[in-house]
PDB file of N, CA, C and O in Angstrom:
ATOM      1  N   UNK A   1     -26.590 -66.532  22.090  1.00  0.00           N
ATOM      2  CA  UNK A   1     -26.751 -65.105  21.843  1.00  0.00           C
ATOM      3  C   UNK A   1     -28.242 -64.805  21.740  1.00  0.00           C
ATOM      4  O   UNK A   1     -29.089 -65.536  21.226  1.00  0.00           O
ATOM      5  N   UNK A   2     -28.418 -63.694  22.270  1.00  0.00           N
ATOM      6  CA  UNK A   2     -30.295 -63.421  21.917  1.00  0.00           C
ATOM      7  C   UNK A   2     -30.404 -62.655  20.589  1.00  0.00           C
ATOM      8  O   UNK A   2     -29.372 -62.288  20.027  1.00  0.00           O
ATOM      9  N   UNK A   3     -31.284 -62.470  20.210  1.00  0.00           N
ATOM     10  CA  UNK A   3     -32.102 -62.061  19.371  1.00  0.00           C
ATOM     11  C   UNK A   3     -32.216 -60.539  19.887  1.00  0.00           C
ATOM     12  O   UNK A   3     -32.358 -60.207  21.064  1.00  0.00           O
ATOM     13  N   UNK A   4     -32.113 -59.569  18.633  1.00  0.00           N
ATOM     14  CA  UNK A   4     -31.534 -57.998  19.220  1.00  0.00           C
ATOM     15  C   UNK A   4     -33.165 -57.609  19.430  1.00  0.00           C
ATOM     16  O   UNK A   4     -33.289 -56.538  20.024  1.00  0.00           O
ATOM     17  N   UNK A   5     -34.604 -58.338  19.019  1.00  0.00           N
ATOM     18  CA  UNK A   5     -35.571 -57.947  19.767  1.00  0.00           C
ATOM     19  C   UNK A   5     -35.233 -57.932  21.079  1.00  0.00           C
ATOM     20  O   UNK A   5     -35.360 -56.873  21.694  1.00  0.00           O
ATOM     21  N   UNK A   6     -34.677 -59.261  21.833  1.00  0.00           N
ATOM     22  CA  UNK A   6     -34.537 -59.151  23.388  1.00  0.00           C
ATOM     23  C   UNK A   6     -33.330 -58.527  23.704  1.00  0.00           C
ATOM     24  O   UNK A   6     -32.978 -58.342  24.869  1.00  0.00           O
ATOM     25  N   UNK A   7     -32.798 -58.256  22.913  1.00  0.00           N
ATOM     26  CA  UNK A   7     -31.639 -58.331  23.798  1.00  0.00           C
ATOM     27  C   UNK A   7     -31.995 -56.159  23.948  1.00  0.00           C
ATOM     28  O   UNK A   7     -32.574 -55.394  23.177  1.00  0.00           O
ATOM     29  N   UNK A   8     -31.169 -55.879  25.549  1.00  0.00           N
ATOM     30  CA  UNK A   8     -31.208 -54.848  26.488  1.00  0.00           C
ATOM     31  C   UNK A   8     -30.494 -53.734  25.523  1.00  0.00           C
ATOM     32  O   UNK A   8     -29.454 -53.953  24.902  1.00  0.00           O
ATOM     33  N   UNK A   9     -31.396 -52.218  25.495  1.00  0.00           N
ATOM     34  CA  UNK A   9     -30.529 -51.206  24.809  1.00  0.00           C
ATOM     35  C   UNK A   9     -29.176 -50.650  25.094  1.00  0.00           C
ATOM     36  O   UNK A   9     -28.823 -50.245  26.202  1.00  0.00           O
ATOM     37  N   UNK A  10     -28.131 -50.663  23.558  1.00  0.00           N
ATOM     38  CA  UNK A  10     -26.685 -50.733  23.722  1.00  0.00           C
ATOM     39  C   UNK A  10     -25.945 -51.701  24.235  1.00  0.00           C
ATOM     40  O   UNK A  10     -24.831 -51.602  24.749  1.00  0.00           O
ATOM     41  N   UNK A  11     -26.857 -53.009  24.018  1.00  0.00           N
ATOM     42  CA  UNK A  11     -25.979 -54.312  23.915  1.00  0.00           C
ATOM     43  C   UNK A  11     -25.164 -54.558  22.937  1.00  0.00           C
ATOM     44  O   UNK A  11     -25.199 -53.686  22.068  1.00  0.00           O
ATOM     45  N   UNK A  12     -24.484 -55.365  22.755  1.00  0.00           N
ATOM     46  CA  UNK A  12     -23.393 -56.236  21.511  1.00  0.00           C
ATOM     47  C   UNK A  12     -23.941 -56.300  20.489  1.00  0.00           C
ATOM     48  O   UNK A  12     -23.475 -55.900  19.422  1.00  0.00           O
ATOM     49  N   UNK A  13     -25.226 -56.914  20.683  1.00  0.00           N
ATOM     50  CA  UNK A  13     -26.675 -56.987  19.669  1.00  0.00           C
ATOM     51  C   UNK A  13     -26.758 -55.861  18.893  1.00  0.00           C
ATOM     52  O   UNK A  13     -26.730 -55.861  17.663  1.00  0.00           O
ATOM     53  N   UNK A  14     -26.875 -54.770  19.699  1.00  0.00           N
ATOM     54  CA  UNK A  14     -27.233 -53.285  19.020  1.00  0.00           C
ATOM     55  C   UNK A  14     -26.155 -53.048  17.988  1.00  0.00           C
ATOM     56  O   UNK A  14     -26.364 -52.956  16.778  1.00  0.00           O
ATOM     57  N   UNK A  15     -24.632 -52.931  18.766  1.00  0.00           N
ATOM     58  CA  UNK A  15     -23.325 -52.696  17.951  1.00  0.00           C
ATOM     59  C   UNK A  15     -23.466 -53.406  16.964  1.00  0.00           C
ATOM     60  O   UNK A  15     -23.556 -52.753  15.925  1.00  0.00           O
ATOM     61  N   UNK A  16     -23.530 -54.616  16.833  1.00  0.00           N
ATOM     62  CA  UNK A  16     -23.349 -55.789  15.325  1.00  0.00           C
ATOM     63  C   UNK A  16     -24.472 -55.076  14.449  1.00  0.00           C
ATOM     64  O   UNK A  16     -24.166 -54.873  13.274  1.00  0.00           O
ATOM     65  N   UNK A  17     -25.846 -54.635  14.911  1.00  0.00           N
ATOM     66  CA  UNK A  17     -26.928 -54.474  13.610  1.00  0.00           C
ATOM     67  C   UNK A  17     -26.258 -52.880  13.215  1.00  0.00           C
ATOM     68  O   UNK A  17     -26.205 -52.685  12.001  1.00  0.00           O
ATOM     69  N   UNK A  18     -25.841 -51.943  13.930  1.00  0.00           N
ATOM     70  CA  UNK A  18     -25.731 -50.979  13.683  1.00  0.00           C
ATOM     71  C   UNK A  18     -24.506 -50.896  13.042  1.00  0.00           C
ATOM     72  O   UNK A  18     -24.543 -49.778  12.527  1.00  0.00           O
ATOM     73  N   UNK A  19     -22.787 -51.716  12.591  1.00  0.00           N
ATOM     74  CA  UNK A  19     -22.086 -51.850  12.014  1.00  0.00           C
ATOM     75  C   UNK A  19     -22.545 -52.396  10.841  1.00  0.00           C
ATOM     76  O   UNK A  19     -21.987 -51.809   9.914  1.00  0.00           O
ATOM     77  N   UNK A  20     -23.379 -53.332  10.399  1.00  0.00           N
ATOM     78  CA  UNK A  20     -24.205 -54.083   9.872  1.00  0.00           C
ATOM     79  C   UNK A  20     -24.460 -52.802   8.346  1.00  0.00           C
ATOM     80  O   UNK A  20     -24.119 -52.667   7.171  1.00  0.00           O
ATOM     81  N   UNK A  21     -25.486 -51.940   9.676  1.00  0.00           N
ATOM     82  CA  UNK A  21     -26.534 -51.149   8.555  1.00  0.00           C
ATOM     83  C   UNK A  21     -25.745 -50.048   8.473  1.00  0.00           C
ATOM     84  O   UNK A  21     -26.316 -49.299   7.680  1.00  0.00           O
ATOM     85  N   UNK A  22     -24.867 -49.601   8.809  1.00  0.00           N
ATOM     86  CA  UNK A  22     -23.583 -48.579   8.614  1.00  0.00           C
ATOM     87  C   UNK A  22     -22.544 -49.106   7.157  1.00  0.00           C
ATOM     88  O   UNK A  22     -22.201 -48.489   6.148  1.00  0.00           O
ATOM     89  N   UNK A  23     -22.328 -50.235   7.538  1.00  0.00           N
ATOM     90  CA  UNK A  23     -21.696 -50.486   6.031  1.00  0.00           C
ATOM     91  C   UNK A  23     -22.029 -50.167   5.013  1.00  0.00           C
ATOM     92  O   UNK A  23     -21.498 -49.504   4.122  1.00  0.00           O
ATOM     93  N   UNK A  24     -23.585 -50.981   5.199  1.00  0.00           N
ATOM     94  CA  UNK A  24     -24.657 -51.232   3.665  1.00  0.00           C
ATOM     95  C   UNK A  24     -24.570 -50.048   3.309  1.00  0.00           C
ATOM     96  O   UNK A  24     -24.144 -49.715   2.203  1.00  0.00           O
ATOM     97  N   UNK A  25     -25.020 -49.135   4.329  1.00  0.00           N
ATOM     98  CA  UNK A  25     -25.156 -47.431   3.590  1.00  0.00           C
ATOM     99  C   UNK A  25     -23.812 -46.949   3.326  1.00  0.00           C
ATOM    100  O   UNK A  25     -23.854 -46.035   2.503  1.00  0.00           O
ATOM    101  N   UNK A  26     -22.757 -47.192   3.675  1.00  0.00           N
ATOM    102  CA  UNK A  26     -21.428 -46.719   3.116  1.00  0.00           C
ATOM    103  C   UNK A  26     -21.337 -47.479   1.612  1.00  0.00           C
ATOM    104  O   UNK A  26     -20.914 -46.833   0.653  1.00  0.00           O
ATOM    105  N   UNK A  27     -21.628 -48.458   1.502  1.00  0.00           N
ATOM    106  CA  UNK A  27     -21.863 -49.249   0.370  1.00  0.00           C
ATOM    107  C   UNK A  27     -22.604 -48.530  -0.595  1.00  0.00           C
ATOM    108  O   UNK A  27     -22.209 -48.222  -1.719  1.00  0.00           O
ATOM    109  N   UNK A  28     -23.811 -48.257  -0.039  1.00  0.00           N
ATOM    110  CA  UNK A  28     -24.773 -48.059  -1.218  1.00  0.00           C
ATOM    111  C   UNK A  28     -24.508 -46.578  -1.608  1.00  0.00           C
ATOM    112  O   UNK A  28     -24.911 -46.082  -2.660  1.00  0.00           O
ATOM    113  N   UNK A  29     -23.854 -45.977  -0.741  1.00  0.00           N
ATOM    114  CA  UNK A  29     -23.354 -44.216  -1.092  1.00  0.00           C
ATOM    115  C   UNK A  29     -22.169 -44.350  -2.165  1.00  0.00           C
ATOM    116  O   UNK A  29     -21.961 -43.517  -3.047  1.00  0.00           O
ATOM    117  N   UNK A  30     -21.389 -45.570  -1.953  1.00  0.00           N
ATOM    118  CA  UNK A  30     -20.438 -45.315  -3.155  1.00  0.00           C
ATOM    119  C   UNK A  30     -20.767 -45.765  -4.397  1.00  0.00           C
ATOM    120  O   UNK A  30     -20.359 -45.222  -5.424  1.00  0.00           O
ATOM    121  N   UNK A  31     -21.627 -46.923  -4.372  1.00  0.00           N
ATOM    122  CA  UNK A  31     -22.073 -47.639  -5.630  1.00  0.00           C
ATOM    123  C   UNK A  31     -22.638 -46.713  -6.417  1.00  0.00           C
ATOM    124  O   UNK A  31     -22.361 -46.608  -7.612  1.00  0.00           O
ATOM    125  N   UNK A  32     -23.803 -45.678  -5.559  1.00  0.00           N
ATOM    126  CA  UNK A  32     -24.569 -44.498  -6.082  1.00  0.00           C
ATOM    127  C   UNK A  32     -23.639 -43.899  -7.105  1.00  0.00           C
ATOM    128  O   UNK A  32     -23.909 -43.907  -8.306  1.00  0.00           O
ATOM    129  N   UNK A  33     -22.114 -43.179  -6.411  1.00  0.00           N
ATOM    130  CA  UNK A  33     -21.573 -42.271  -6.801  1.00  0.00           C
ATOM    131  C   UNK A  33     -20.925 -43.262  -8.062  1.00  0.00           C
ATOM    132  O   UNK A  33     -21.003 -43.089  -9.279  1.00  0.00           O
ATOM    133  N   UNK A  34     -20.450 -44.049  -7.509  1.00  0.00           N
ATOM    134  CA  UNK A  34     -20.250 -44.782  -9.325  1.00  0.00           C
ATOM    135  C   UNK A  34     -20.450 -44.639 -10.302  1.00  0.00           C
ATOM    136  O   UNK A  34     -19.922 -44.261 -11.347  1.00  0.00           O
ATOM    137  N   UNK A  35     -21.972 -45.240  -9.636  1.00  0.00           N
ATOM    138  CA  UNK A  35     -22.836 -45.379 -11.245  1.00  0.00           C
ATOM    139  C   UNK A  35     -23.102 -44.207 -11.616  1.00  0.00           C
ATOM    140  O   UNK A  35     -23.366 -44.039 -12.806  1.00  0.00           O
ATOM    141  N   UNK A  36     -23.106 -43.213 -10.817  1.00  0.00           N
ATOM    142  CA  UNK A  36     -23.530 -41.375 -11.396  1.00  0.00           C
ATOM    143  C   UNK A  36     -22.115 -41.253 -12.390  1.00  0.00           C
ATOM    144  O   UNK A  36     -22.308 -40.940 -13.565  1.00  0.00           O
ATOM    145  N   UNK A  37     -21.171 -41.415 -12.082  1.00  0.00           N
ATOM    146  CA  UNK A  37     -19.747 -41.177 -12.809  1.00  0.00           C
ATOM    147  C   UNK A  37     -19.682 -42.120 -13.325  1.00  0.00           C
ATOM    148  O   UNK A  37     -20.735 -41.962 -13.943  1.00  0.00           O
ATOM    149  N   UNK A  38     -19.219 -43.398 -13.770  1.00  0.00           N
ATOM    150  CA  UNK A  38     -18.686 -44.200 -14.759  1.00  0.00           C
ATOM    151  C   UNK A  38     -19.860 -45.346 -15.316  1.00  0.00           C
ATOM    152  O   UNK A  38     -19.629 -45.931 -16.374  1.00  0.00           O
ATOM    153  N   UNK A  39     -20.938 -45.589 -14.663  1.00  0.00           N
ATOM    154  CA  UNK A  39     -21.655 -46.229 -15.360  1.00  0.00           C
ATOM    155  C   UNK A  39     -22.760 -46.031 -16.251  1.00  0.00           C
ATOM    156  O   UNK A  39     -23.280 -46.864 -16.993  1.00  0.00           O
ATOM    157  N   UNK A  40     -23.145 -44.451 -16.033  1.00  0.00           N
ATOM    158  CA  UNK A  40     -24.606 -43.968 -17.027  1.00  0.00           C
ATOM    159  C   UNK A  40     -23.985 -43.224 -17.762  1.00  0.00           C
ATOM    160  O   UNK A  40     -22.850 -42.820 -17.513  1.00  0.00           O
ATOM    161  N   UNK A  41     -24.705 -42.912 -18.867  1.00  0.00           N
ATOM    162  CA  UNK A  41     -24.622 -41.717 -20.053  1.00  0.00           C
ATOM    163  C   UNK A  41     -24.394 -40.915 -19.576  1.00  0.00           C
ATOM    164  O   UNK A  41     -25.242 -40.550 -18.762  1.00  0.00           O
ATOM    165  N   UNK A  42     -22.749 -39.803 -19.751  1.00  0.00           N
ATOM    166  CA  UNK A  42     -22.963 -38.526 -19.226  1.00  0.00           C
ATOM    167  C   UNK A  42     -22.482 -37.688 -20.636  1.00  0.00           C
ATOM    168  O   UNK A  42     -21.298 -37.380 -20.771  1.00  0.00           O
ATOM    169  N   UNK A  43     -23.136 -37.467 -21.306  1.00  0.00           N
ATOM    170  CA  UNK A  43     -23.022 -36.324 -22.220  1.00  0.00           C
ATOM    171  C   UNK A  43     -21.751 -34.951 -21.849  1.00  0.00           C
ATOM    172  O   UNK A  43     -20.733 -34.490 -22.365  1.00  0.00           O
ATOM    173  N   UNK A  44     -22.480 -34.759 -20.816  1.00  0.00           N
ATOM    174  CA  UNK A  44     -21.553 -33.461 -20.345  1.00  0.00           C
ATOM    175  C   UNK A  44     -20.550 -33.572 -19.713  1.00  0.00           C
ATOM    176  O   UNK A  44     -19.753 -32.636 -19.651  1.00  0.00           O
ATOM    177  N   UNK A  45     -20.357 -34.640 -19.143  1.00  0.00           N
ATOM    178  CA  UNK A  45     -19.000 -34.901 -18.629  1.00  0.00           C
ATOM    179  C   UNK A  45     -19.116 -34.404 -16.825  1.00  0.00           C
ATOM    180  O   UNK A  45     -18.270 -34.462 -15.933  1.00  0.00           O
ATOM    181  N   UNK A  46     -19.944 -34.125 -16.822  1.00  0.00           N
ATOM    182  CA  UNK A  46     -20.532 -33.662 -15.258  1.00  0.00           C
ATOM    183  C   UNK A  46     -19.948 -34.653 -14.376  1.00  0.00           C
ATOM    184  O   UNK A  46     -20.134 -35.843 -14.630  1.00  0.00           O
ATOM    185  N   UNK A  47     -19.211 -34.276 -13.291  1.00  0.00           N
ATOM    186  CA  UNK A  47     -19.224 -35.706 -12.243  1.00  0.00           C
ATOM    187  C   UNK A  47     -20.205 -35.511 -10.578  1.00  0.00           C
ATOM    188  O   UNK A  47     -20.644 -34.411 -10.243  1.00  0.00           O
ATOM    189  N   UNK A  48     -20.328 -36.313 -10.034  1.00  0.00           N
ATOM    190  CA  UNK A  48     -21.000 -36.553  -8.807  1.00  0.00           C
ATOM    191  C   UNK A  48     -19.709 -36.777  -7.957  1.00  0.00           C
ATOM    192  O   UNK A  48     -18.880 -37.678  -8.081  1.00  0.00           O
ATOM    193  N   UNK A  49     -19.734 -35.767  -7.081  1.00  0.00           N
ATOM    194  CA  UNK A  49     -19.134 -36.184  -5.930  1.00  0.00           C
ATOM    195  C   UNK A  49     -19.054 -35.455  -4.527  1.00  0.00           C
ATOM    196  O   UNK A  49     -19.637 -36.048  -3.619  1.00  0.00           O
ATOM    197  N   UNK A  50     -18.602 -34.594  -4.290  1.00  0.00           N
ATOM    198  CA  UNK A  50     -18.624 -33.595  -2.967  1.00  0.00           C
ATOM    199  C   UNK A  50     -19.712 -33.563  -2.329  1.00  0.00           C
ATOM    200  O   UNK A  50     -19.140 -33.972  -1.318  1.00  0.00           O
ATOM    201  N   UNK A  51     -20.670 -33.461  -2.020  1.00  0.00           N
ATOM    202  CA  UNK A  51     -21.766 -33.824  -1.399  1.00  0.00           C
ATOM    203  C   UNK A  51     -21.919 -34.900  -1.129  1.00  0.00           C
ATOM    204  O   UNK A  51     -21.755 -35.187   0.057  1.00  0.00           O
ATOM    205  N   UNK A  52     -22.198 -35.695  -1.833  1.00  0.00           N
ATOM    206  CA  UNK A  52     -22.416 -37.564  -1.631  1.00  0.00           C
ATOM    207  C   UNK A  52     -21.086 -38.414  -0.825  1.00  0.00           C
ATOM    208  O   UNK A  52     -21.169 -39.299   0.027  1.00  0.00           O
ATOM    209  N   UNK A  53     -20.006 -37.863  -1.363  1.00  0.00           N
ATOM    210  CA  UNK A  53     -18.718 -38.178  -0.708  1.00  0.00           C
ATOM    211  C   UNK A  53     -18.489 -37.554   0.639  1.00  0.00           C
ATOM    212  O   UNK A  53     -17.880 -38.384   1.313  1.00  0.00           O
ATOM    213  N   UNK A  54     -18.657 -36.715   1.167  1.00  0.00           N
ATOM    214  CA  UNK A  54     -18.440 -36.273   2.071  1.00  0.00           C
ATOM    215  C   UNK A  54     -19.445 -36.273   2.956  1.00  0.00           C
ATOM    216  O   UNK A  54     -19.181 -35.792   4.058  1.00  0.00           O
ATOM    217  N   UNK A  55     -20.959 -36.847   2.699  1.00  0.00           N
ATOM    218  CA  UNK A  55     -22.000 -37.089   3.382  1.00  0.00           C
ATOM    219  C   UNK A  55     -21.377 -38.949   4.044  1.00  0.00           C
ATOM    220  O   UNK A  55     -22.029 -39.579   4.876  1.00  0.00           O
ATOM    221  N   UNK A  56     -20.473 -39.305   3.619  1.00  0.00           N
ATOM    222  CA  UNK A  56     -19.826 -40.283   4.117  1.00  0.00           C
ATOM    223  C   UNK A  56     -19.183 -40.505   5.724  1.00  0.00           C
ATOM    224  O   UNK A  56     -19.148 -41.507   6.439  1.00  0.00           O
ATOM    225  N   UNK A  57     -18.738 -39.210   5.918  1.00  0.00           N
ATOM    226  CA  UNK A  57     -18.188 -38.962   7.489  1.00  0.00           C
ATOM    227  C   UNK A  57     -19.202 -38.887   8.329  1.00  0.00           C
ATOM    228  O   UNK A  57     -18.902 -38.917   9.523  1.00  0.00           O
ATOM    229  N   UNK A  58     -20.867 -38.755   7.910  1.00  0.00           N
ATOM    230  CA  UNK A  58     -21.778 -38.582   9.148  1.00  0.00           C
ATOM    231  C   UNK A  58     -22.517 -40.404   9.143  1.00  0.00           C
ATOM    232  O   UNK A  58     -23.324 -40.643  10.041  1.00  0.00           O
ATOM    233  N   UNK A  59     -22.286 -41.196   8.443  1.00  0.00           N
ATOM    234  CA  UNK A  59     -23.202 -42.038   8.423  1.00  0.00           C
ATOM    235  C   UNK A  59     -23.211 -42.686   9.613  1.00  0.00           C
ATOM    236  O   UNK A  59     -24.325 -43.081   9.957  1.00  0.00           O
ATOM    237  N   UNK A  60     -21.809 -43.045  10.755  1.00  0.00           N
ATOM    238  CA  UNK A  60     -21.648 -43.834  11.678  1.00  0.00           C
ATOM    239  C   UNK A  60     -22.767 -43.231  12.658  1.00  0.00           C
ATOM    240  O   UNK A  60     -23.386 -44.092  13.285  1.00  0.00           O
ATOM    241  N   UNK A  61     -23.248 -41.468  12.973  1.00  0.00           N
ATOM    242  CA  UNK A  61     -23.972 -40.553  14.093  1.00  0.00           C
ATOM    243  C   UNK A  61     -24.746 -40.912  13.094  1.00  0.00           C
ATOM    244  O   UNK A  61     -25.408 -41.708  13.760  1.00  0.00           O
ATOM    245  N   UNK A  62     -25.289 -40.996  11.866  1.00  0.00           N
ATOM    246  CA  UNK A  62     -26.809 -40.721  11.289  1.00  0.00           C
ATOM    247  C   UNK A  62     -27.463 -42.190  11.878  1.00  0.00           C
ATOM    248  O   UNK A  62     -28.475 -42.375  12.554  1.00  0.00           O
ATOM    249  N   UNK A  63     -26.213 -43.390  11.206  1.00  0.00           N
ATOM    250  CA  UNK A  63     -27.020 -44.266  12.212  1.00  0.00           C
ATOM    251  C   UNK A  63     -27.551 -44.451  13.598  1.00  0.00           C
ATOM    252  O   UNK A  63     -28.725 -44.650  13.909  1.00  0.00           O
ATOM    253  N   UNK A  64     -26.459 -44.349  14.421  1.00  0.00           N
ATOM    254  CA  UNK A  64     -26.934 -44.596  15.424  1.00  0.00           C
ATOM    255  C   UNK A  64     -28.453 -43.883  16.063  1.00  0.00           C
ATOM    256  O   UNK A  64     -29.271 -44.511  16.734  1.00  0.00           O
ATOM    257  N   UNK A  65     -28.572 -42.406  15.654  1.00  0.00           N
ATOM    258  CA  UNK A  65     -29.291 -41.704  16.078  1.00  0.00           C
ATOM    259  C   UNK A  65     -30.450 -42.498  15.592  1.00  0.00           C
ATOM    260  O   UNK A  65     -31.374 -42.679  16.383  1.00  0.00           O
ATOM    261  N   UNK A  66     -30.540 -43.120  14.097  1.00  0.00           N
ATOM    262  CA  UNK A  66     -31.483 -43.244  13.710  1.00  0.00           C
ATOM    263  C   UNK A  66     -32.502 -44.567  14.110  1.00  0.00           C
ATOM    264  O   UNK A  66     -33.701 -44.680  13.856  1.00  0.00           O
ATOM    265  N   UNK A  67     -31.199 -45.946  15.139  1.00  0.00           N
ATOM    266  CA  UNK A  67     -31.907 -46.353  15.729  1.00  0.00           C
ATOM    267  C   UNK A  67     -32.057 -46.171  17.282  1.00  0.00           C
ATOM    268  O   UNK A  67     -32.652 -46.992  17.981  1.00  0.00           O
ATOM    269  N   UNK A  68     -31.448 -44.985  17.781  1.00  0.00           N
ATOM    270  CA  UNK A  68     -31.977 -44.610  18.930  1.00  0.00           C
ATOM    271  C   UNK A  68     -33.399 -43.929  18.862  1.00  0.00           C
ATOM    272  O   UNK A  68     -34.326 -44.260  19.602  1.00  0.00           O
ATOM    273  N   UNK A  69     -33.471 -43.013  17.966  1.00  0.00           N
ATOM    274  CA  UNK A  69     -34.800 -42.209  17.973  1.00  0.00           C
ATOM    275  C   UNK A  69     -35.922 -43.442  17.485  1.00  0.00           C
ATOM    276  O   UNK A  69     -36.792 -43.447  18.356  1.00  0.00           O
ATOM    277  N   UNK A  70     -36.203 -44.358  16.565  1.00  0.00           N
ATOM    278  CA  UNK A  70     -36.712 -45.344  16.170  1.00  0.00           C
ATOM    279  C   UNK A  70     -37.072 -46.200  17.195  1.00  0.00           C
ATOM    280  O   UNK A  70     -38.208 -46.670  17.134  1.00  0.00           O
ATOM    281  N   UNK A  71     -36.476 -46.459  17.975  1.00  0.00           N
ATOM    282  CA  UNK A  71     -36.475 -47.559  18.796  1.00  0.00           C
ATOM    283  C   UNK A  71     -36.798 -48.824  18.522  1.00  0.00           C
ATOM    284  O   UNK A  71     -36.047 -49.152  17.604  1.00  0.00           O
ATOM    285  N   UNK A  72     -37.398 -49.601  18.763  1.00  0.00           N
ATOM    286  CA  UNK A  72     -36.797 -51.144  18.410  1.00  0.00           C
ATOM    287  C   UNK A  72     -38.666 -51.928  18.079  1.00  0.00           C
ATOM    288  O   UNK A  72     -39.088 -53.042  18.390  1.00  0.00           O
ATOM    289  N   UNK A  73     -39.569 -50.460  17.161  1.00  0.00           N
ATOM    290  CA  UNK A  73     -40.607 -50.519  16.288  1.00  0.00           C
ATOM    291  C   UNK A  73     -40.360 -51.615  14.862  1.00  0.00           C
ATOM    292  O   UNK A  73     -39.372 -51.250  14.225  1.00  0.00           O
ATOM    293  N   UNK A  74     -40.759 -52.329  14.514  1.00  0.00           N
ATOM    294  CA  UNK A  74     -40.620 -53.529  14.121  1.00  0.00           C
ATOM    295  C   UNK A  74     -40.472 -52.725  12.237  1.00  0.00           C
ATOM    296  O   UNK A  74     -39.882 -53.288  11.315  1.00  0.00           O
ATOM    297  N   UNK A  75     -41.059 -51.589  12.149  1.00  0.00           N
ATOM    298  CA  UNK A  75     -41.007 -50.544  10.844  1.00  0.00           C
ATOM    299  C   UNK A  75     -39.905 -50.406  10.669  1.00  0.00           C
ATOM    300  O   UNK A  75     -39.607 -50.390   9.475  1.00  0.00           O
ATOM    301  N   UNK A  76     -38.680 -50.229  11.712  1.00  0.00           N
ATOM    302  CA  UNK A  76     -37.484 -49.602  11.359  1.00  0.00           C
ATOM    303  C   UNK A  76     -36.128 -50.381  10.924  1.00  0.00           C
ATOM    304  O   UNK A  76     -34.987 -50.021  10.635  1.00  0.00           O
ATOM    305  N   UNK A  77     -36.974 -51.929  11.042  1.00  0.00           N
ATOM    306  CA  UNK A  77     -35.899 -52.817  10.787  1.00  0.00           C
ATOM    307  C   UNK A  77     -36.184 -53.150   8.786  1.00  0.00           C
ATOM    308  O   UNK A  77     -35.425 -53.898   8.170  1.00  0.00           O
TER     309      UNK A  77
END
């Protein structure tokens, strides 16, 4: 297998890093919303969710766009 430096744009390469970094951020959007709701001090009883949750359905287009427009600049990894 090559290395997604070499390897040709919208290879297999591309798909695996971009499922990859699509998770993490589905990951790190819910952990966020977690810890906003059940793990910090909330006095007021306030919860986090509709925005952050539903910013969930764009992450698969935010990625991709974000390493199409980026391109394969050594910053964006």
């Amino acid at each position: 297998m090559s290395s997604p430096a070499n390897a040709p744009p919208g290879s297999q390469d591309d798909f695996g890093v971009l499922c990859e970094v699509e998770s993490g951020v589905l990951w790190l959007s819910s952990a966020i919303t977690h810890h906003a709701n059940r793990v910090r001090a909330n006095p007021s009883g306030l919860k986090v969710c509709g925005r952050q949750a539903s910013s969930a359905s764009i992450v698969s287009i935010m990625t991709a766009l974000w390493f199409l427009l980026c391109g394969r600049r050594a910053g964006c990894r």
